[in-house]
C-alpha positions in Angstrom: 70.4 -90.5 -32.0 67.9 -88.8 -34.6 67.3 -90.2 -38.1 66.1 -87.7 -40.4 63.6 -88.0 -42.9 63.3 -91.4 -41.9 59.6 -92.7 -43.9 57.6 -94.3 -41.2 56.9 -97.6 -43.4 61.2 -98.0 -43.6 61.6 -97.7 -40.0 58.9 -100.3 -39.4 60.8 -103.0 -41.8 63.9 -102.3 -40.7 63.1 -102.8 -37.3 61.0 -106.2 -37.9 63.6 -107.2 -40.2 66.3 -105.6 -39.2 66.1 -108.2 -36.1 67.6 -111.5 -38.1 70.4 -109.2 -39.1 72.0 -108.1 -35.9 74.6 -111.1 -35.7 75.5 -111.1 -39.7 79.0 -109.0 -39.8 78.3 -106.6 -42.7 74.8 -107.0 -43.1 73.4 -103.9 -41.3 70.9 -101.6 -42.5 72.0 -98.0 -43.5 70.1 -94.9 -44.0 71.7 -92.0 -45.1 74.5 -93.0 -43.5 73.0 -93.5 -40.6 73.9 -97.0 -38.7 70.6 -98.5 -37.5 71.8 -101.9 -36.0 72.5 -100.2 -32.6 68.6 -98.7 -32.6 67.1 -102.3 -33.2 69.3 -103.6 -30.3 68.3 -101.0 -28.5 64.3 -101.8 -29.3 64.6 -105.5 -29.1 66.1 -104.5 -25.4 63.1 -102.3 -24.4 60.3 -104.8 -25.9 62.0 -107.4 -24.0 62.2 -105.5 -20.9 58.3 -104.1 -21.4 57.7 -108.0 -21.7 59.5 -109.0 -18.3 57.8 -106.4 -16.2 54.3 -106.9 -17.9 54.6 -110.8 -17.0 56.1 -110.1 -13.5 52.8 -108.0 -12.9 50.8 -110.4 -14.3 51.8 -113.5 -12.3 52.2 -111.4 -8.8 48.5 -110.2 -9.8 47.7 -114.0 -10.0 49.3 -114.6 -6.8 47.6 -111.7 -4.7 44.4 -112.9 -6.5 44.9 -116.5 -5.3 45.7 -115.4 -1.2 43.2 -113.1 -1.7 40.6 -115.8 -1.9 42.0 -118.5 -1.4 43.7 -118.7 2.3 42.8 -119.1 5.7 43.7 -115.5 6.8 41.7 -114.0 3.9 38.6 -116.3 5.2 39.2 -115.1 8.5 39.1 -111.3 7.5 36.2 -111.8 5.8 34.5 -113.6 8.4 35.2 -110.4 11.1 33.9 -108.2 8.3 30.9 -109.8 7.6 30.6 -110.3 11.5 31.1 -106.5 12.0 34.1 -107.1 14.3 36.0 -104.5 15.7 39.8 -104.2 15.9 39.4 -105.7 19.8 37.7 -108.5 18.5 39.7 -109.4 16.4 42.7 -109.1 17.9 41.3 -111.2 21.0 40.4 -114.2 18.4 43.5 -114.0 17.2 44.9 -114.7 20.4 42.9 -117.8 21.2 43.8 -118.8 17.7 47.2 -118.6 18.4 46.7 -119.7 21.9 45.4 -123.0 20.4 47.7 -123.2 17.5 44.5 -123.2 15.1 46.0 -123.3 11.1 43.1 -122.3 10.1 41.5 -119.2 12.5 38.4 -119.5 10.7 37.6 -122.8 12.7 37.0 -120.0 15.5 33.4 -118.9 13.9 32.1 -122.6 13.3 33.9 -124.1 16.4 32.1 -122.3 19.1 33.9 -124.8 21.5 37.3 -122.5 20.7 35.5 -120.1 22.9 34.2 -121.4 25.5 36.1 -119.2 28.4 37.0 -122.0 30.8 38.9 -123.7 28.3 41.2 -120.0 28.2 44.9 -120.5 29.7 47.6 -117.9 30.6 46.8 -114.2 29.7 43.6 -114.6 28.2 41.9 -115.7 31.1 41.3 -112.3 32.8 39.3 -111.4 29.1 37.1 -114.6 29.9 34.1 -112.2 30.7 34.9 -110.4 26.6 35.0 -113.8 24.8 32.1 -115.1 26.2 30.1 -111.8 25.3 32.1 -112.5 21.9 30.8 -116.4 21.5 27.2 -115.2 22.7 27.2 -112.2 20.1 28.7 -114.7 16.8 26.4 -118.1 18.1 23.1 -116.1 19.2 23.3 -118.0 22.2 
C-alpha cells in the first residue's frame, strides 16, 4: 500500500492519533482517498511485536547473565580455567563429583579430601595414580 504525497508531519499524527480511533465505526482517517486505519493496525502490530522480542532478549540476557555468574557449574568452569585444567582434568573431577553426588563441584578445589584416591570406588579407581597427581598439582602438596 503507497500513500502519495503523504506530508511527513500528517503521517506522524495520524499514526499517534490515529491509534484511539481504530474501534470508532466511521471515524477513520482519509487521505486522498486513501483508507489509513488498516496501516496504523498494521504499525501498532509491528511496535508491539518489536516490543515482545526486544523484552524476550532482554530478560533471556538477564537469565544467561545470572547462570553465568551465579551457579555452581559456572564456578566450577572458572575454577579449571584459572587452574589451567585440561579437558582430562576436568572431565576426571567431574567424575568424582558425580561419583560423590557433590551439588556443588566446586567443593572439589577447597575439599582436597574429595581427592584423596583411596576414598575412589568403581571405575575411577584404576585413575587413582592421575587424581592424586591432580590433588598434589591444585593443593601444592
Amino acid at each position: 500500500m503507497t500513500i502519495p504525497h503523504l506530508p511527513s508531519t500528517l503521517f506522524a499524527q495520524s499514526v499517534l492519533l490515529g491509534a484511539g480511533n481504530l474501534g470508532a465505526a466511521g471515524r477513520r482517517h482519509h487521505y486522498d482517498g486513501v483508507d489509513l486505519g488498516p496501516l496504523v493496525a498494521w504499525l501498532l502490530i509491528a511496535a508491539v511485536t518489536i516490543a515482545g522480542v526486544c523484552g524476550t532478549i532482554h530478560v533471556a540476557g538477564r537469565i544467561l547473565r545470572h547462570w553465568r555468574y551465579n551457579s555452581p557449574g559456572s564456578l566450577f568452569f572458572g575454577l579449571c580455567r584459572v587452574h589451567r585444567l585440561k579437558f582430562g582434568s576436568r572431565r576426571l573431577l567431574k567424575q568424582i563429583a558425580r561419583l560423590n553426588r557433590l551439588s556443588d563441584p566446586g567443593r572439589l578445589f577447597t575439599e582436597p579430601g574429595w581427592l584423596d584416591p583411596t576414598r575412589l570406588r568403581g571405575p575411577l579407581r584404576t585413575r587413582a595414580a592421575e587424581t592424586d597427581a591432580l590433588r598434589r598439582r591444585l593443593f601444592a602438596e
